[in-house]
N, C-alpha and C positions, 0 to 999 in steps of 0.2 A: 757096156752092160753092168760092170763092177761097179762102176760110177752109181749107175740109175740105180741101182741094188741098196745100195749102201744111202742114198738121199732118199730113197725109199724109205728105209729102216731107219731113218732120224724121224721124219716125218712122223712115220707110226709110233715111234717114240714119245715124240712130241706128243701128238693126240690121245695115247693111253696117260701121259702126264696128267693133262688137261681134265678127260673123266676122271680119273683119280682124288683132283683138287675139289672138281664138281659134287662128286657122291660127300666128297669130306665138308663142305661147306652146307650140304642139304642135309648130314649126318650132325653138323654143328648147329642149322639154324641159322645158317649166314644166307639163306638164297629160302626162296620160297616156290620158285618155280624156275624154270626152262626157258632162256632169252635167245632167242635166233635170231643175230642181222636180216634185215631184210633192206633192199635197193629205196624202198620207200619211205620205211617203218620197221622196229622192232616190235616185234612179235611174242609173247608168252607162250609156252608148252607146257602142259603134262607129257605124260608119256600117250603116244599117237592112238588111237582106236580103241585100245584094250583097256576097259573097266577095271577089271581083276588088278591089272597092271596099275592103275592110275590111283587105285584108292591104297593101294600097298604103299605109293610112294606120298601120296599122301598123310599114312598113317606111320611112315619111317620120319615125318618131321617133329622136330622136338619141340618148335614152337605151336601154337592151337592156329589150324590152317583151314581155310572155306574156301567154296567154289559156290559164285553164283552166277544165272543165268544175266543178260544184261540187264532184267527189269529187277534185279535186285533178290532173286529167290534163290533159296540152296539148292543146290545141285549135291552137295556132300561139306559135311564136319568132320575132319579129323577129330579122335579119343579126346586129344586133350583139349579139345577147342568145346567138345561137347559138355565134358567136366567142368571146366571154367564157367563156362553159361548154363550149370547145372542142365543140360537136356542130356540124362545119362541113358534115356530110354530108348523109345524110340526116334526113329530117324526125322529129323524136321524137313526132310526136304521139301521143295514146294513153297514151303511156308518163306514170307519175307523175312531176312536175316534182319531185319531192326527191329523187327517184332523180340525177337529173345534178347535184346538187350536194354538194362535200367533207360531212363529218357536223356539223362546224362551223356551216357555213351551214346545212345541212339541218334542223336546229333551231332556228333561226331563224325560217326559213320557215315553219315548223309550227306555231310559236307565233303567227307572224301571220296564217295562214290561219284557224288556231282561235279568233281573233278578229274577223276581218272583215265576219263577220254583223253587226257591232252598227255595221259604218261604216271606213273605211279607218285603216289600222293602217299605221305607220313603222317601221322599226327599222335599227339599223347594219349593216353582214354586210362581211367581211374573206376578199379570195378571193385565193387566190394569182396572180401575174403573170409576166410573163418575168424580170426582173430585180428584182423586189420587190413585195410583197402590195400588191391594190389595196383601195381603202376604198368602198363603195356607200351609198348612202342608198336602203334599198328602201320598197315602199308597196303594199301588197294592198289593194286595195278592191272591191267587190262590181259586177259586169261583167252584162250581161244583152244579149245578140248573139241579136237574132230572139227566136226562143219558148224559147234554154237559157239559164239561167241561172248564172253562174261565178264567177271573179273576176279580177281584171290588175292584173298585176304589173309594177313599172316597177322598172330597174336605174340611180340615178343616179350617175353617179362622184363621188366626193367628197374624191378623194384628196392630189389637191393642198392641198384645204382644211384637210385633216387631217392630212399634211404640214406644212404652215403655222404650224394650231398646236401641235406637237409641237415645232417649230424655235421657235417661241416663245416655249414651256413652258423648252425647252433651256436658252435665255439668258437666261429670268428665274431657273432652277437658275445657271445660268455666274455670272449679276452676284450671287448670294447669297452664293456660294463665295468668290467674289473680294474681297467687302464685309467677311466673316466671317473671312479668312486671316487672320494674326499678322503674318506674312513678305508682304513687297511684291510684288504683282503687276501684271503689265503684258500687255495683251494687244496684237499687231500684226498687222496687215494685210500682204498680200503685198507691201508696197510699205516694208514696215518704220516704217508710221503708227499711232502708238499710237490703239487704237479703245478701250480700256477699262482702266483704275488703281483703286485701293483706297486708303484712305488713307494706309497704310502707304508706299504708292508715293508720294504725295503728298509724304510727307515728305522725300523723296530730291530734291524742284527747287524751285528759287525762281518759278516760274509754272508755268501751267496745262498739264497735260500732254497731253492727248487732241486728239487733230487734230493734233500734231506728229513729227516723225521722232524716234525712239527716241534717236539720238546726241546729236539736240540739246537733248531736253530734259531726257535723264535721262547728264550725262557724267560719263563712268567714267576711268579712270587705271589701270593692271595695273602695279604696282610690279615684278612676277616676270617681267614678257615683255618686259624693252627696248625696251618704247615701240612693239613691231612690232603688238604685238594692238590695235583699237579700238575702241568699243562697237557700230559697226554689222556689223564683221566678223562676230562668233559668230550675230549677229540673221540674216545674212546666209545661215548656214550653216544655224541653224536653222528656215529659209524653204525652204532648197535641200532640207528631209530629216534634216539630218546635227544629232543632240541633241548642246549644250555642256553639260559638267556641272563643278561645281564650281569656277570661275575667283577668286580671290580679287580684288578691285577697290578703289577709294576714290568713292566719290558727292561729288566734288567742291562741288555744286551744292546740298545739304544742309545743315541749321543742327541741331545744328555736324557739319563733317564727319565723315562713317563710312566705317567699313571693311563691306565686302559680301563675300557668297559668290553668286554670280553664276550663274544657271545658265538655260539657254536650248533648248524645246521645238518640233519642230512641232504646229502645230494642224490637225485633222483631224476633220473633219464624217465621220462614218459613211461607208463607201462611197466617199467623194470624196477627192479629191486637196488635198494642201497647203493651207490656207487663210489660214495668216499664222502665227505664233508665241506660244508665249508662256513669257514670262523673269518668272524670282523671285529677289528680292533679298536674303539672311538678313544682320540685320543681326548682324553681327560686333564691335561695338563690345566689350559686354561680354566677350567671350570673348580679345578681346586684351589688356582693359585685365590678365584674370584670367593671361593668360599672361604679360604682364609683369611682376605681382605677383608671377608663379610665378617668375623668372628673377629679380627681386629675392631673389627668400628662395632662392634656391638659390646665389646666391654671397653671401650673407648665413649661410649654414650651412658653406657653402667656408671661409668668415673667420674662423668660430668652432671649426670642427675643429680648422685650422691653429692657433691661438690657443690651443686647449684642450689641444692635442697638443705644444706649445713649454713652455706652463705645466709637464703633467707632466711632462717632461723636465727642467723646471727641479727640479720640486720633488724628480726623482728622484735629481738630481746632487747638490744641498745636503742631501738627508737622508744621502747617501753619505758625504758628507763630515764630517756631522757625528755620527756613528752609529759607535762602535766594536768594534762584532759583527755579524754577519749576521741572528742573531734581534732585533736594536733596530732594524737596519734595516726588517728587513720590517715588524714592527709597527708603527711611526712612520709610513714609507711609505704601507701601506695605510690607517691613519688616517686622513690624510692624502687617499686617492685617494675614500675613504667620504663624507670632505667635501664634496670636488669634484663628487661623482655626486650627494649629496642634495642640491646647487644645484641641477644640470642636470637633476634629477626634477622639482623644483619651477617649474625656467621651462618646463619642458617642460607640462606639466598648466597651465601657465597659458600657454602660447603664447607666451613669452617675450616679455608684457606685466603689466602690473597687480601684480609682486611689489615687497611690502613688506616693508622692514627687520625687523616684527614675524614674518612669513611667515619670512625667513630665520633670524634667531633661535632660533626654535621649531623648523624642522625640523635643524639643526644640537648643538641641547643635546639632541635626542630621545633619544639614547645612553645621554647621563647623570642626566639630570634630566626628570620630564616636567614639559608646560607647566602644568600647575594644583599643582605641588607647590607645598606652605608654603615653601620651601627657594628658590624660583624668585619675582622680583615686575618684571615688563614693562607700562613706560610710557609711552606716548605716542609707537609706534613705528611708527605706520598710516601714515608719507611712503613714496608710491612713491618706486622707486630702479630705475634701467635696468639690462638682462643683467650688463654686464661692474660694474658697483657691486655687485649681488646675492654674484658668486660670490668676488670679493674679499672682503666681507664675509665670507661663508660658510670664508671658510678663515682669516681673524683668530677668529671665533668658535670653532671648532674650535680651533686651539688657546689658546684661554683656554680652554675649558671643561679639555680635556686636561691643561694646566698644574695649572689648580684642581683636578681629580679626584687628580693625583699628591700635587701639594702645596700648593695654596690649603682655601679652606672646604669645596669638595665633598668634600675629605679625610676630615673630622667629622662627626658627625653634627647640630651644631648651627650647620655654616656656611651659610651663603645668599648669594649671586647677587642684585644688582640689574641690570638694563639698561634705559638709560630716555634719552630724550630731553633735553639739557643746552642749555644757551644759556654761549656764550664768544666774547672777542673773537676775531676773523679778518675779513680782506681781501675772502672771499667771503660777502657779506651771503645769500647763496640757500643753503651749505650746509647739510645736514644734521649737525649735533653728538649725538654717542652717548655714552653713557659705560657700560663695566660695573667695576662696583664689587662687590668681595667683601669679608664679613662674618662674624665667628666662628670661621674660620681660626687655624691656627698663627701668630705672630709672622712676619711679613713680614722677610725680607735679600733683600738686591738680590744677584742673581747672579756668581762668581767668573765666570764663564763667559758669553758671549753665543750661546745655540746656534741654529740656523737657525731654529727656532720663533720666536725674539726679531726673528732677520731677518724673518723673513712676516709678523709682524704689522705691523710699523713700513714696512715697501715694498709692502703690498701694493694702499694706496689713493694710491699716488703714480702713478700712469697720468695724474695729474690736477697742477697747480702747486695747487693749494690742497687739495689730499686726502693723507690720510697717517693713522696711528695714534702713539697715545705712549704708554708704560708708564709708572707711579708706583709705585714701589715703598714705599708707605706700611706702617707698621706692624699698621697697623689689616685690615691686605687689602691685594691686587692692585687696581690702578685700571689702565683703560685708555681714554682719550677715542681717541675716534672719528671724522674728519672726511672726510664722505663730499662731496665737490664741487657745487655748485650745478648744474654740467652732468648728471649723472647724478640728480639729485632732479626727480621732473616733479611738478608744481607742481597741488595740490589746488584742484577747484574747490567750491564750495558753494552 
């Protein structure tokens, strides 16, 4: 009997357990109703017979609870199922429970009701609130109150949860964006503590940036504000509200130091207020180095006007001088200016790099001779030569060939043009040595006269102490050597 006594009182034990957990989960909103095994089927209960009883337990749920008949009608609303679907008044029973809900939800419901015959049904349902939609976890299951048979419906909120992971979702979107930018990002706390960098940002400090104040780890320098702006200032402003855009900086703290364009946002969660900032950093390096290249070649083409514009002036004076008619002027002149400009075509189309003594040659005799005539034989003249070597050049060639068209071998039809690469002694072991030699021509005399042609050739590679031209006046042909300066020849690699 001690035995049966004692498995008795576990028993009972056991089963006051049991209610215990039961009232605590219908007190927590974990249970919405009364499940009894049954040999067939489980079963749903309120509490058995008693009204008074059933709507008390009804009304002790935390979550918004319904009881409807099986054709879908209310039999009873729990308070706060009533409040939720604003019916705070009278009682809606009777009335179909998808009637009181938006059409949103109302489909929902339907869908789960027309399922619940086979076992309790879940679904999400989104109902609008005072100041923003709330989120439910509902659940129809099949209800059996006395001798009708229904179903109950529990309302659970969910919204914070789904809230949660929305803000989540947000930041694991925020750290992709921020991971995947080009341009350095930093994001700050209201306290101006950087909470989040990309590696771009990374590269702007010599240590770890996050958990630090913006000033200290990422310092800036504003060449354009007198020292008055300083990095925590705009961070500052853009905490208070107030967007910085554009500040031009230096990331002192960088390898190797850059130039930034600086620009600084509030941050703003949905709905809420201020929540810290966030600054992007474009790096500016290359864009300065390209505008100082730009200011390079822009008083680099200042140089060359000015230089180009004193030349023709010169050559306008001395053809004046040495021209005794107005029609020998002009056509000498322009000769002359033709010269000049087929240089300046040629470094132009080559960027005023990479032109060779051959290049000049060839567009210079174009006039007279083209480059594959029997008449024409160019050797060994592929040494680059820089701008101001090219267009002196360009104007000795011009008139020898001129010369030779009047009175050398381009005269005849059986004279011919050499220009070719020479070796002679000089002092400048780097210059370039040219020679053009003419061939088949009239008998060569050395000139009564020296007219300003003979000047341009022989002054016009003296910009240099080892550059200059010489004329030979052999019988054979015009010779004329060539000595273009070591400083102007850039030096072939192979």
């Amino acid at each position: 009997m001690a035995l049966d006594a004692q498995t008795d009182l576990a028993e009972l034990r056991r089963r006051l357990a049991e209610a215990e957990d039961t009232l605590r989960a219908i007190r927590e909103g974990e249970v919405d109703a009364l499940v009894v095994r049954g040999e067939a089927a489980d079963e749903v209960f309120t509490l058995e017979g008693d009204t008074a009883s059933y709507r008390s337990f009804m009304e002790a749920m935390e979550p918004g609870a319904a009881a409807l008949d099986g054709s879908g009608r209310v039999l009873y609303l729990n308070s706060t199922l009533r409040e939720l679907l604003n019916s705070p008044g009278d009682e809606p029973a009777g009335k179909p429970f998808v009637d009181l809900l938006e059409p949103a939800a109302r489909a929902v419901i339907e869908t789960l009701l027309g399922d619940a015959g086979n076992g309790r049904r879940s679904g999400n349902l989104q109902l609008p609130g005072d100041d923003a939609d709330l989120y439910f976890l509902v659940s129809v299951a099949p209800l059996k109150i006395g001798t009708i048979s229904g179903y109950a419906v529990t309302f659970a909120e969910v919204t914070q949860r789904v809230r949660a992971e929305a803000a989540e979702q947000s930041e694991r979107a925020a750290r992709a964006v921020i991971a995947s930018a080009n341009e350095a990002v930093i994001v700050c706390d209201r306290d101006g503590t950087i909470t989040h960098a990309n590696a771009a940002a990374a590269a702007l400090s010599d240590s770890e940036l996050v958990g630090r104040p913006f000033a200290e780890a990422v310092p800036l320098t504003f060449p354009d504000t007198t020292g008055l702006v300083q990095a925590d200032d705009f961070v500052a402003m853009a905490i208070a509200g107030t967007p910085v855009q554009g500040i031009e900086a230096v990331a002192t703290k960088a390898s190797p130091v850059k130039d930034c364009l600086v620009s600084a946002a509030p941050l703003r969660v949905v709905g809420e207020q201020v929540s810290g900032c966030v600054v992007t950093l474009v790096d500016l390096t290359q864009r300065k180095a390209a505008e100082k290249h730009q200011l390079l070649l822009m008083r680099e083409l200042d140089h060359r006007v000015k230089n180009t514009l004193a030349l023709v002036q010169s050559i306008s004076s001395r053809t004046l001088m040495n021209e005794d008619t107005l029609e020998g002027f002009h056509k000498a002149f322009n000769g002359r200016l033709r010269a000049l400009a087929a240089t300046h075509s040629l470094l132009s189309e080559n960027s005023w790099t990479d032109m060779t003594a051959h290049d000049v040659v060839v567009a210079e005799l174009a006039p007279f001779v083209p480059a594959d005539s029997s008449r024409l034989a160019l050797r060994d003249l592929e040494e680059q030569i820089t701008p101001r070597a090219a267009i002196a050049l360009g104007l000795i060639i011009h008139e020898l060939a001129t010369n030779a068209v009047k009175y050398g071998s381009l005269a005849v039809q059986a004279g011919t043009v050499e220009v070719s690469r020479v070796s002679m002694p000089t002092p400048d072991r780097h210059a370039l040595q040219l020679e053009w030699r003419e061939r088949g021509g009239p008998t060569v005399q050395p000139p009564q006269r020296k007219g300003f042609g003979h000047t341009l050739i022989t002054r016009s590679m003296q910009h240099s102490q080892h550059g200059g031209a010489e004329l030979l006046f052999e019988p054979d042909g015009l010779v004329c050597r060539i000595s273009i300066p070591g400083d102007d020849v850039a030096k072939m690699h192979g």
